[in-house]
C-alpha positions as CSV (number, residue, x, y, z in Angstrom):
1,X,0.0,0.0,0.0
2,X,1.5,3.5,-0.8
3,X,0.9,5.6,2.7
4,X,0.5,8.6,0.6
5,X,-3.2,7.8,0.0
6,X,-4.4,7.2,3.7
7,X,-6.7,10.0,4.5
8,X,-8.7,7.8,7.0
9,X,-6.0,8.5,9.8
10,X,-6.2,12.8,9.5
11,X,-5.8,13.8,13.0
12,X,-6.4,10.2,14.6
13,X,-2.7,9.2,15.8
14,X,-0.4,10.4,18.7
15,X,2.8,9.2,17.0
16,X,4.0,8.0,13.6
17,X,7.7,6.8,12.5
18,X,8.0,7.8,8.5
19,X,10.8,5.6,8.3
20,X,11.5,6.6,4.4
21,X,12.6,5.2,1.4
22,X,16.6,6.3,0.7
23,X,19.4,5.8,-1.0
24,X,20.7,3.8,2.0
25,X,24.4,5.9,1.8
26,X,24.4,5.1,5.7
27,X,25.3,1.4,4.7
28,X,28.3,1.7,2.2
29,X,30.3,-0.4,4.7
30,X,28.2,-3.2,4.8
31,X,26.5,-3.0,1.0
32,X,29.6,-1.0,-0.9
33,X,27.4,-1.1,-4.2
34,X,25.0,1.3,-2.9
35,X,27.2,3.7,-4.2
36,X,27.2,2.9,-7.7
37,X,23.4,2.1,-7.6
38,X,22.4,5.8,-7.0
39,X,22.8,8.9,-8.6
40,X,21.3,12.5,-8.4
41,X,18.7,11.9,-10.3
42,X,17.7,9.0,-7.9
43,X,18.5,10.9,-4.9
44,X,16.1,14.0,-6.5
45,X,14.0,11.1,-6.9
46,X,13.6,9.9,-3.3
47,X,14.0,13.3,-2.1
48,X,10.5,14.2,-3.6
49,X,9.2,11.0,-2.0
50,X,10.6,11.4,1.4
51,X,8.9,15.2,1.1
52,X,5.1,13.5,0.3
53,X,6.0,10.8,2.8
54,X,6.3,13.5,5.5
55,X,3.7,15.7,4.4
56,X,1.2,12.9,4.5
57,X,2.2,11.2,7.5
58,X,2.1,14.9,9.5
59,X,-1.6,15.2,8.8
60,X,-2.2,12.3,10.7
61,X,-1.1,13.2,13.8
62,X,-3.3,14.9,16.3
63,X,-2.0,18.2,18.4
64,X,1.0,17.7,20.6
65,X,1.3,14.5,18.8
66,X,4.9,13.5,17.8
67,X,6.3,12.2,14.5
68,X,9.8,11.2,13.8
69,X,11.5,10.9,10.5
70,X,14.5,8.5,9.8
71,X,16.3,7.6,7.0
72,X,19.8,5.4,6.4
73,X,21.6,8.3,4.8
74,X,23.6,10.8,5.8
75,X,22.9,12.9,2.8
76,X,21.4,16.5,3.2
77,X,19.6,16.6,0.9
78,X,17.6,13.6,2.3
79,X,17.9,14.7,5.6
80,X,17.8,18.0,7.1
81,X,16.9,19.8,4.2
82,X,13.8,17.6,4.1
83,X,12.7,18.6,7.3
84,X,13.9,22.2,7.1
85,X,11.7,22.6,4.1
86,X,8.6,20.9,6.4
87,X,8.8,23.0,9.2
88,X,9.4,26.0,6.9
89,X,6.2,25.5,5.5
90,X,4.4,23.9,8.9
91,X,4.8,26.2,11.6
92,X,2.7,24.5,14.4
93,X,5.6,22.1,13.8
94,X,9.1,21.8,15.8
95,X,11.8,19.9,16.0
96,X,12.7,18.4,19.2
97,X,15.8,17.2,20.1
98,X,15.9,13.9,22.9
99,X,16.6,14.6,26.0
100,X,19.7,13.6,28.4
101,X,18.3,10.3,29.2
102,X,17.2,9.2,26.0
103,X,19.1,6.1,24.2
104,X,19.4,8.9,21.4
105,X,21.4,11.3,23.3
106,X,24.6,10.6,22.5
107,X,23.9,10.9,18.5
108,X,22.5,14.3,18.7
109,X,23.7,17.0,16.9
110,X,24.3,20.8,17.9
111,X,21.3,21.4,16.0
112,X,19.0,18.5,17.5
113,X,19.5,16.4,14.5
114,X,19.7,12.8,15.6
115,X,23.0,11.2,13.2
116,X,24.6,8.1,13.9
117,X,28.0,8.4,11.9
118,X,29.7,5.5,11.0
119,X,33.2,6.3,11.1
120,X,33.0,7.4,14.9
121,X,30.1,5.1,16.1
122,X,31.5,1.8,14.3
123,X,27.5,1.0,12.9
124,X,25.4,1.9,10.0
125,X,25.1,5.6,9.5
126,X,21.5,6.8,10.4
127,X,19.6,10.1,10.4
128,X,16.5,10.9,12.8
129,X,14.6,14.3,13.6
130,X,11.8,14.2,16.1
131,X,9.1,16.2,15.1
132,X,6.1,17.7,17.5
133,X,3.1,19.1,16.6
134,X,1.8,22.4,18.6
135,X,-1.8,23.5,17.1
């Protein structure tokens, strides 16, 4: 089923995990191809997928609800610019970084960016941004 078509949940949920579709950079060390599998038309691709998945999974979430957003990329583009563009255009939405005594808390980023980086944390690199809705 393609999630994008699921109006039946508007409003009706407290939290949602858009775990989206990527070009799975995150795991060159494990699955080195993956690098000569995508390109930027993919990426462009996937980037205007990951953008529908989000919108449509955010308008099922009631207020105060929580949605996170992960991918198994590091790329920007896939990443934080996807949710930068969101909350640019959702203001009732923020991003909220875990707290000290979440499992997430050593990941997190200055900017509240959860990123798991493969080179320092010796496992598949992953990218997570909590999201909360305040109507």
């Amino acid at each position: 089923a393609d999630s994008r078509t699921l109006t039946q949940f508007n409003h009706q949920v407290d939290r949602v995990l858009v775990d989206a579709p990527c070009s799975g950079l995150g795991t060159l060390h494990r699955h080195a191809d993956a690098r000569w599998r995508q390109t930027p038309e993919s990426v462009a691709h996937l980037v205007l997928l990951q953008n529908e998945l989000l919108e449509q999974a955010a308008s099922w979430v009631k207020t105060n609800g929580v949605l996170v957003y992960a991918t198994c990329t590091l790329h920007p583009a896939e990443n934080e610019q996807v949710v930068e563009q969101f909350l640019d255009s959702h203001s009732n939405w923020q991003l909220v970084a875990p707290t000290a005594s979440s499992p997430a808390s050593g990941f997190v980023t200055a900017n509240g960016w959860v990123k798991v980086l493969p080179h320092h944390h010796s496992m598949d690199g992953f990218f997570m941004a909590r999201l909360e809705r305040q109507d």
